[in-house]
C-alpha positions in Angstrom: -40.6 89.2 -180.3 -39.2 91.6 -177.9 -37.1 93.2 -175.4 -37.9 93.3 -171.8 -35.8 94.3 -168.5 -36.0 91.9 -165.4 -33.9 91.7 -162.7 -31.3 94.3 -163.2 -30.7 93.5 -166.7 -32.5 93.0 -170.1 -34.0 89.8 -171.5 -34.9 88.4 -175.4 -38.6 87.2 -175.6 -40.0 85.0 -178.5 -43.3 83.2 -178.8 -43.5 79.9 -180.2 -45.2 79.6 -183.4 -48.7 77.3 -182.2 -47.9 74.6 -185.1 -44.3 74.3 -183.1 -45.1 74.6 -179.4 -46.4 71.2 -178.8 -43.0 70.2 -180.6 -40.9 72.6 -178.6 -43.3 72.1 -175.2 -43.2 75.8 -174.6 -45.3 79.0 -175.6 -42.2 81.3 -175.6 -39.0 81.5 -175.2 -36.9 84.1 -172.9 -32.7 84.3 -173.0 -30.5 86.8 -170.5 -29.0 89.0 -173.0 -26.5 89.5 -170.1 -26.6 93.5 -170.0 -28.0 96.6 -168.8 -27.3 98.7 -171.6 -30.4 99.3 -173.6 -28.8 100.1 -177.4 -26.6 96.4 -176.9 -29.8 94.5 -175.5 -31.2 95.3 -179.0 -28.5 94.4 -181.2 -28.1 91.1 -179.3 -32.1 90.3 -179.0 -31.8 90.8 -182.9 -29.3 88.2 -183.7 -30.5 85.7 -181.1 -34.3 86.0 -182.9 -32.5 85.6 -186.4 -31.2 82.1 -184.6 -34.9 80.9 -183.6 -36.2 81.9 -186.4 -33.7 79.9 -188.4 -34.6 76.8 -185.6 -38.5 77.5 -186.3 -38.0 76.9 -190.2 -35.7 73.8 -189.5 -38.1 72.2 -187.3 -41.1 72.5 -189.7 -38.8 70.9 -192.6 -36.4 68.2 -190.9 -37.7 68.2 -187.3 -38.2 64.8 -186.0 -40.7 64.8 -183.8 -40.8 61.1 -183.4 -37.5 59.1 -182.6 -37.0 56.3 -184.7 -37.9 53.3 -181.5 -41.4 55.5 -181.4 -41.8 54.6 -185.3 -41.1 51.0 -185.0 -43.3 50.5 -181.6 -46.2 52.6 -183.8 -45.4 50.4 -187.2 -45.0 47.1 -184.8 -48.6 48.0 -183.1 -50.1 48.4 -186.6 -48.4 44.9 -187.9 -50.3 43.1 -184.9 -53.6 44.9 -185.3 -53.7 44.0 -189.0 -52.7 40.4 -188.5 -55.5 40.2 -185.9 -57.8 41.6 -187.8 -57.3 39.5 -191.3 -57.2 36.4 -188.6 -60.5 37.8 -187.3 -61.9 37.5 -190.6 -60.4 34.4 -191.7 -62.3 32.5 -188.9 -65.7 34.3 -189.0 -65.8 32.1 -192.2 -68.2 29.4 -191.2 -66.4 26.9 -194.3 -63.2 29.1 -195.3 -63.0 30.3 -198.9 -63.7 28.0 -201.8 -60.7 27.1 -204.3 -61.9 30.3 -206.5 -62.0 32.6 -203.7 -58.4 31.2 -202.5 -57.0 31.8 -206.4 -58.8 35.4 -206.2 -57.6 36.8 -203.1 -53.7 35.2 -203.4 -53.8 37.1 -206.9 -54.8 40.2 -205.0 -52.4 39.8 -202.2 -49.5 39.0 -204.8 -50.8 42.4 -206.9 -50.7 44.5 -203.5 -47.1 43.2 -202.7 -45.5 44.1 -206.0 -47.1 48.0 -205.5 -45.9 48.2 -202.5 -41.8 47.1 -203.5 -42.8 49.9 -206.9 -43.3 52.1 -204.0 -40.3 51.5 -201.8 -38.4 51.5 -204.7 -39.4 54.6 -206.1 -40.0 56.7 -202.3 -43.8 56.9 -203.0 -45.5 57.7 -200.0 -48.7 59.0 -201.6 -50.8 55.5 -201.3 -49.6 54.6 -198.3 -49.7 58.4 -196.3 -53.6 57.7 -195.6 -53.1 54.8 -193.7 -50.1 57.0 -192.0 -52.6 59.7 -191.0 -55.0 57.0 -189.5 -52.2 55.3 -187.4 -51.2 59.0 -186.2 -54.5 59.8 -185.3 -55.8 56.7 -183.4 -52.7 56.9 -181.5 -52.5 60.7 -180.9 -49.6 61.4 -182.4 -48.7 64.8 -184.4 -46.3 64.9 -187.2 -45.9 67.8 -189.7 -46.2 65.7 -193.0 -42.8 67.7 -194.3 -40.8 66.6 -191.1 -38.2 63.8 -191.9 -40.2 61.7 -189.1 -43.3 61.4 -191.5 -41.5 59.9 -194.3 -39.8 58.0 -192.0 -42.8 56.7 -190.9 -44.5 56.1 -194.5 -41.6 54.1 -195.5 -41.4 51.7 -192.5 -45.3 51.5 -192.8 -44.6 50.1 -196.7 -41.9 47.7 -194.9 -44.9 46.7 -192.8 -46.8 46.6 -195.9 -45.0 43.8 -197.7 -44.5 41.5 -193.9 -48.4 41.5 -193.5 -48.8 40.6 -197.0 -46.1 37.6 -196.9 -48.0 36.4 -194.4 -51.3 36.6 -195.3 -49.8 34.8 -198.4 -48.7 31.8 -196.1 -52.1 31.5 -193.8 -53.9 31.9 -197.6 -52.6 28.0 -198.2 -52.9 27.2 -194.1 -49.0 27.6 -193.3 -48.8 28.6 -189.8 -45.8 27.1 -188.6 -43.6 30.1 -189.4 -45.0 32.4 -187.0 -43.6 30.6 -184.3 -40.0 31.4 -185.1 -37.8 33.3 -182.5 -36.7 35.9 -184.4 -36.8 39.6 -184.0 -38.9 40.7 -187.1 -41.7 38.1 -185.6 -41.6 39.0 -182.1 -44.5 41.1 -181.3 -44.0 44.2 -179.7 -46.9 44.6 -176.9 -48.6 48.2 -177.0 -51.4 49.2 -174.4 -54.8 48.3 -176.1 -55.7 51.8 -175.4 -53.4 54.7 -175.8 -53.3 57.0 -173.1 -52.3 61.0 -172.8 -50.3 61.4 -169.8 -52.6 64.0 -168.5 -55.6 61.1 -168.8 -53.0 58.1 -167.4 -52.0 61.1 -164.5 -56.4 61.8 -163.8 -56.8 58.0 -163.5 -53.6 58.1 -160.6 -54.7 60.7 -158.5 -58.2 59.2 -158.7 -56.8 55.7 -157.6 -55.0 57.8 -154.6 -57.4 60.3 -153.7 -57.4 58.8 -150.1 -54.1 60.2 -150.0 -53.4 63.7 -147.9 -54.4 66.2 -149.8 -51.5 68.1 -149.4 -48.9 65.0 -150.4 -50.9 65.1 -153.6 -51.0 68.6 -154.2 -46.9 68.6 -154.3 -47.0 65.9 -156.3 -49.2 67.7 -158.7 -46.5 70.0 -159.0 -44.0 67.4 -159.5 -45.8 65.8 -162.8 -46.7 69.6 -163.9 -42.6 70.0 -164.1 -42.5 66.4 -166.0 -45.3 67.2 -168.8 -43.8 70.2 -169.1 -40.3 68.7 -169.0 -40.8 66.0 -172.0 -42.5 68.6 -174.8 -46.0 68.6 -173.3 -49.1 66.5 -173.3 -48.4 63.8 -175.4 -49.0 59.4 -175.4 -47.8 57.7 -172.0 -46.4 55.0 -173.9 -44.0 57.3 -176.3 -42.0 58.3 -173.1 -38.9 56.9 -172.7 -35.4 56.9 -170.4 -34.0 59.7 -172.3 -37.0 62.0 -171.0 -37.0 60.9 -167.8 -33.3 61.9 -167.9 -33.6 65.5 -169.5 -36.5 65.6 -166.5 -33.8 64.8 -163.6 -30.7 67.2 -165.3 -33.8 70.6 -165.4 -35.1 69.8 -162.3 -31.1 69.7 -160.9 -30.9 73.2 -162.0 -34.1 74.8 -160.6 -33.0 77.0 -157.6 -33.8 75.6 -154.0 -36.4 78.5 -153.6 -38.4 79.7 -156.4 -39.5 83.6 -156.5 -43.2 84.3 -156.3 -43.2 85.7 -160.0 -41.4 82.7 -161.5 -43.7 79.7 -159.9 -46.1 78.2 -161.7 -43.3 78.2 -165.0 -41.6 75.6 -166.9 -38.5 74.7 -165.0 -36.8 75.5 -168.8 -38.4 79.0 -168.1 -37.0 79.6 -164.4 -34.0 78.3 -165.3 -33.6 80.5 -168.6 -34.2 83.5 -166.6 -32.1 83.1 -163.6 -29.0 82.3 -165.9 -25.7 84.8 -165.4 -27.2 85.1 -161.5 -25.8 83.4 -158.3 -28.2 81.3 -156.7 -28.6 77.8 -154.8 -29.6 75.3 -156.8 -31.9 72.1 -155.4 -29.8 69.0 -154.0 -29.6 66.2 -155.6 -31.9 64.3 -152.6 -34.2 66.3 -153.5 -34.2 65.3 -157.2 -34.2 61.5 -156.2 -37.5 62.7 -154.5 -39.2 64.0 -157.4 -38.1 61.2 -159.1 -39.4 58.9 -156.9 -42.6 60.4 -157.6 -42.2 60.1 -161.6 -41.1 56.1 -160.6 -44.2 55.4 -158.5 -46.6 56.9 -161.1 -44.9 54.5 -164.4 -44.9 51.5 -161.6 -48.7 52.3 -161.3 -49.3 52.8 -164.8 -47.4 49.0 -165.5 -49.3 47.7 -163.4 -52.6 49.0 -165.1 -51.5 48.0 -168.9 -51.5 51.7 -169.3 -47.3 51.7 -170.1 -45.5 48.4 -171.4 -41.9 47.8 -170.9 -39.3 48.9 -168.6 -39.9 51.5 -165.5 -37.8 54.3 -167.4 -37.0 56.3 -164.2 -35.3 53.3 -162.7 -31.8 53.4 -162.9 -31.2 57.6 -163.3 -31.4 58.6 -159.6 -28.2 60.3 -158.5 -26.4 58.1 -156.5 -24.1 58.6 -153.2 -26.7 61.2 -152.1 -27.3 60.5 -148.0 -30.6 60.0 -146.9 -31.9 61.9 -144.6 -31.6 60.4 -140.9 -32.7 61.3 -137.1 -30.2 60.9 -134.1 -31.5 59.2 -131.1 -32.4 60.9 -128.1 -29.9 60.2 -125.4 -30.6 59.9 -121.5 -29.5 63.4 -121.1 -32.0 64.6 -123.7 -34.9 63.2 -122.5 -33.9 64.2 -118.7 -33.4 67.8 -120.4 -37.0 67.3 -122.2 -39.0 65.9 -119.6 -37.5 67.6 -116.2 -38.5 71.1 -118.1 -40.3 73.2 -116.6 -40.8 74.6 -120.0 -42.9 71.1 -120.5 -43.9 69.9 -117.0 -46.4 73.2 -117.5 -48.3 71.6 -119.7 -50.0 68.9 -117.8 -52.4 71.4 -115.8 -51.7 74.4 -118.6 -53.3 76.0 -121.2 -52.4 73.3 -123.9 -52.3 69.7 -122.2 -51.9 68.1 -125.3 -48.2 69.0 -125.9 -47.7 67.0 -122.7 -49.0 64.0 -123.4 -48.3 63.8 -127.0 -44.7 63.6 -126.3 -44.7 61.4 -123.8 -47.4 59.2 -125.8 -44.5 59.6 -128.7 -41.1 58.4 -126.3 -43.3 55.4 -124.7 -44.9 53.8 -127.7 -42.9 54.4 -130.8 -45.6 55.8 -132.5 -45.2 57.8 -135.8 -46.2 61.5 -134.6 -49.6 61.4 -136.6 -50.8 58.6 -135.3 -50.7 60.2 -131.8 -51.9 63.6 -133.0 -55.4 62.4 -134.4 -56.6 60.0 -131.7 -59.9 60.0 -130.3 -60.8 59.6 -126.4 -63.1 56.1 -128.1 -59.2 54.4 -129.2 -57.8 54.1 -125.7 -59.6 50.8 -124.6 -59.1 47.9 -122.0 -59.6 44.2 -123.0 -61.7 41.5 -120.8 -58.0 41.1 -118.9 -58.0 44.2 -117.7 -55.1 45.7 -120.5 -55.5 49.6 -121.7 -54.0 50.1 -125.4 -54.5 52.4 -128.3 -56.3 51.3 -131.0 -54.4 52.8 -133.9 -56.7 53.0 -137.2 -57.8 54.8 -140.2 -61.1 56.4 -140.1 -61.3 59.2 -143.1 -64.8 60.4 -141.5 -62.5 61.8 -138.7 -59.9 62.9 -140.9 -57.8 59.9 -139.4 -55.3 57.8 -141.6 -52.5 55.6 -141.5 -49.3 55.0 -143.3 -50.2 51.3 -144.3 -51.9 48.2 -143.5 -49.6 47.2 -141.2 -49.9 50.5 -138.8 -53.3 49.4 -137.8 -52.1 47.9 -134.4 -53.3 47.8 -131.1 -50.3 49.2 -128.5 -50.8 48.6 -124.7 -50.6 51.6 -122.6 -47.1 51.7 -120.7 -46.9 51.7 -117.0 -45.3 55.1 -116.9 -48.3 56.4 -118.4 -50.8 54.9 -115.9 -48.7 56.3 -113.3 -48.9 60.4 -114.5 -52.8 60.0 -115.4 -52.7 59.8 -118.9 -56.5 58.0 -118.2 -57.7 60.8 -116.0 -56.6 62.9 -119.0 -58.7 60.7 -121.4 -61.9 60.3 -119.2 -62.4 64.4 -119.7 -62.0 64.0 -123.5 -64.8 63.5 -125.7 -63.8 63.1 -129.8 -60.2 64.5 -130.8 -58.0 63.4 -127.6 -56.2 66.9 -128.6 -56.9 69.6 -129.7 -54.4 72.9 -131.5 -54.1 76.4 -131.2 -56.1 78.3 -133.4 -53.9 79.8 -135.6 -52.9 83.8 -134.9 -54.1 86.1 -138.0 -50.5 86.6 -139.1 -49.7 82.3 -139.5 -53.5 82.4 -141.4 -52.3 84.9 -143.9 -49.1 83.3 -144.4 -50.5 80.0 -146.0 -54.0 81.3 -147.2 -54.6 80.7 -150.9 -51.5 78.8 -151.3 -53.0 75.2 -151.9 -51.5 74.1 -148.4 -53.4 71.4 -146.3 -54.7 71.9 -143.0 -51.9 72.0 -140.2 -52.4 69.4 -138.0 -52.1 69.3 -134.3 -48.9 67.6 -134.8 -47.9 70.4 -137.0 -48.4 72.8 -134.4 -46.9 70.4 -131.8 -44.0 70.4 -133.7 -43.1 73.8 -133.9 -43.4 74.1 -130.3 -41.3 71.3 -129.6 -38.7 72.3 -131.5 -38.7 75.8 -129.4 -38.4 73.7 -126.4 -35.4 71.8 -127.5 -33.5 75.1 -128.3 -34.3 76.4 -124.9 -33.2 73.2 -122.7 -30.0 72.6 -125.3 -31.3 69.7 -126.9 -28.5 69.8 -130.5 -28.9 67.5 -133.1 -31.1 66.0 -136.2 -33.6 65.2 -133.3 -37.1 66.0 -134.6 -40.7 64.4 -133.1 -39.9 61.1 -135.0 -36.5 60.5 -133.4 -38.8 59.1 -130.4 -39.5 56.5 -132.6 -36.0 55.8 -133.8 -34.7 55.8 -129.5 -38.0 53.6 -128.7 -37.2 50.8 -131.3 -33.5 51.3 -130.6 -34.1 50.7 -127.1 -36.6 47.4 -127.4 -33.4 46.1 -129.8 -31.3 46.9 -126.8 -34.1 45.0 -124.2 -34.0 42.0 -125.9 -37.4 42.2 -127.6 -38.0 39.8 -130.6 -37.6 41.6 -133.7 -41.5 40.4 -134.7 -42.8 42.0 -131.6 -41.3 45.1 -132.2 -42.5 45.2 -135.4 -46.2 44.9 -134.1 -45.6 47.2 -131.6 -44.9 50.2 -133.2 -46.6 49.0 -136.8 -43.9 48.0 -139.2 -44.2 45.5 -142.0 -42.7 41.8 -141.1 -39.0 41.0 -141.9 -39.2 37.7 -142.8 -41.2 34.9 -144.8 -42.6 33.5 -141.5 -44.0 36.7 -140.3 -45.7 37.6 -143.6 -47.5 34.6 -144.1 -48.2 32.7 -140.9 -48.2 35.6 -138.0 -51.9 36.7 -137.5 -50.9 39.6 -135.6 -54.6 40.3 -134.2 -54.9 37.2 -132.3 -51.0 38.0 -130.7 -52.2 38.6 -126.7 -51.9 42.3 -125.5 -50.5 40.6 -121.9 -47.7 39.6 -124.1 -47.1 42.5 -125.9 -47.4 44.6 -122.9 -45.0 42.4 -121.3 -42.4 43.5 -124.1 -43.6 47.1 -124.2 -42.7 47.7 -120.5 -38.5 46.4 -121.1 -38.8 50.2 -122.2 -37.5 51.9 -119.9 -36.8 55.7 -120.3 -35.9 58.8 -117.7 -39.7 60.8 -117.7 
């Protein structure tokens, strides 16, 4: 315990007791004190450590650690492994049991049942607390035996005592038909058949998506580091429900939009606690629905690998009425503005060629701005017909990916194109069709040791594009990727089929007929070049 000063003012700081911090999810705890006068800090840090300390005693008496759904999921898993298990037994029996060994073990079962109402009766955990600390420990679970959440759990266990026994009484004299009634006491609860940390359930992810960009999983990373953290800790996958997921969203609302060197790497509880009594901009709520989108993915996953049964329990807490974010269209003015530039026409023969063509690559195919950036001279090919198109593909050797399975496309080269000598371009390429800057010393320094990826040349394109549209007066939300949006815009405008523009610029099909019976390799180039060309733009 002590007094420190941050930021202008002074701050309370107490550790956790170890036996409480995987119950309280944090190491210490630190509280503005909401002055800068050293004699008050100390009066006020005194009676805010008399309040923890009174919390930390509470918690190791009455602290539930376990809410009482997680005790009847934990006492419903052990009903159904016991039941298996007798069953198990029962059929390894090559004959069954004899009329003696029948009398025997229903006098046995019958002794066992009237213990266990003694028990109940008279709050006896002291038989039945072994079989507690087993449960807890094959399902890595922690509860101080003086909480109210280990009695709890004793007493439903003797509950669950007297049901198994009842029912080993009836399958004893070969009376089944019970256990297919409807009702709730006999409906088995399912439970993974092998309980996962979330840290263990989170390596398996990341594993299963390590194709992914390294930096997409590096943020998210950060994202599930503020979710342990968030719901008390490293603890089972399976014991997480809504109302974490919920206190999850409401901390990460409160986290400020940029957090201070000193203060990354913290609990969001942490940065939160000390940046309370200051002015600062919180995070939007969009940007919440992100992270949560994240936390949504990652339970969908787990479902889908038995490794969390039940509901998704992010869906349904994203803020709603937050606007998504959008890109305006380029207009004809724009792209006159763009492409008339001198700014841009420089390019062609300059010092950096490929800021020329990607754009242009960009406004006449529709292409996502990555799938440009990393193309090799080897995709732009011609067919027996005499058609040139871009073979857009994945190829992690060369560092090249796509979004999906439906980006890998082949995309005729427009006319316009042909015309400037984008193929006298490619004939002096060999490997990456572009290539970037090297980065200056300062831009190095900026993101070394910072866990960023690589910038791409599309990064770098990027920042120079968006110099050139201050310069010619191009206003708007109007990044790289609104080429895309004014491309597909304009081939709705042209008439083009809505399943030819999806293959064009690599979306998934719309419709039932698409999915299933379109075999977009065999769809003719002619015919999509045919469609390609309706695009007609000012460059």
């Amino acid at each position: 315990m002590g007094t420190v000063f941050l930021r202008g003012r002074y701050y309370s700081r107490v550790f956790v007791p170890a036996d409480l911090q995987g119950l309280i999810g944090r190491v210490e705890i630190r509280k503005s004190l909401r002055t800068v006068v050293y004699r008050d800090a100390k009066l006020l840090s005194y009676q805010w450590e008399g309040r923890l300390s009174h919390l930390f005693t509470t918690l190791r008496t009455k602290g539930l650690s376990m809410t009482l759904e997680q005790i009847k999921k934990l006492v419903q898993a052990y009903i159904s492994e016991e039941l298996e298990g007798q069953e198990a037994w029962r059929m390894s029996l090559k004959n069954g049991l004899d009329d003696d060994q029948n009398d025997t073990m229903s006098m046995v079962l019958t002794d066992r049942l009237a213990e266990s109402a003694e028990q109940l009766q008279r709050n006896n955990y002291r038989m039945v607390s072994r079989k507690v600390d087993d449960l807890l420990q094959r399902h890595k679970r922690t509860v101080p035996k003086t909480s109210e959440a280990y009695h709890r759990l004793c007493r439903e266990l003797l509950k669950a005592e007297q049901y198994i026994l009842k029912r080993e009484l009836d399958r004893q004299d070969g009376h089944y038909w019970n256990e297919f009634d409807q009702g709730p006491t006999r409906e088995p609860l399912s439970q993974p058949e092998t309980v996962r940390l979330i840290s263990e359930a989170l390596g398996d992810y990341f594993k299963h998506y390590e194709h992914r960009d390294k930096q997409t999983n590096h943020e998210k990373q950060g994202t599930f580091t503020r979710f342990v953290n968030s719901v008390g800790g490293d603890r089972p996958l399976q014991d997480v429900v809504k109302a974490d997921c919920i206190r999850f969203r409401d901390q990460y609302s409160r986290l400020p939009k940029r957090v201070a060197n000193d203060l990354r790497g913290k609990p969001m509880v942490d940065v939160i606690a000390t940046l309370e009594g200051t002015a600062y901009q919180s995070v939007t709520k969009t940007t919440v629905n992100l992270a949560l989108d994240d936390v949504r993915h990652f339970f969908q996953w787990a479902i889908k690998q038995d490794y969390y049964i039940g509901k998704n329990p992010v869906d349904g807490i994203a803020y709603e009425g937050t606007k998504q974010a959008h890109y305006d269209m380029f207009t004809d003015a724009d792209l006159k503005a763009l492409f008339q530039a001198p700014q841009f026409i420089k390019h062609r023969t300059g010092k950096y060629p490929g800021r020329y063509w990607i754009l242009l690559l960009l406004a006449l195919t529709g292409a996502r701005r990555e799938e440009i950036a990393q193309l090799l001279a080897e995709d732009i090919k011609q067919t027996e017909e005499g058609v040139y198109y871009i073979n857009i593909t994945d190829d992690p050797e060369n560092g090249k990916r796509v979004k999906n399975a439906h980006s890998r496309r082949k995309v005729p080269v427009h006319s316009r194109l042909l015309e400037l000598g984008f193929l006298e371009y490619v004939s002096r390429k060999t490997g990456a069709l572009f290539s970037k800057a090297k980065p200056t010393a300062k831009a190095a320094g900026a993101t070394a040791g910072k866990g960023k990826g690589r910038p791409t040349v599309g990064d770098a394109t990027l920042k120079w594009f968006n110099r050139l549209k201050r310069e010619v007066g191009v206003t708007g939300r109007k990044p790289l990727h609104s080429f895309r949006h004014t491309a597909i815009t304009r081939l709705v405008s042209a008439g083009v089929p809505q399943d030819m523009r999806d293959i064009l610029v690599g979306h998934a099909s719309q419709n039932v007929q698409g999915q299933a019976y379109t075999h977009r390799e065999d769809i003719s180039l002619a015919l999509l070049k045919e469609h390609l060309e309706k695009l007609i733009l000012p460059v």
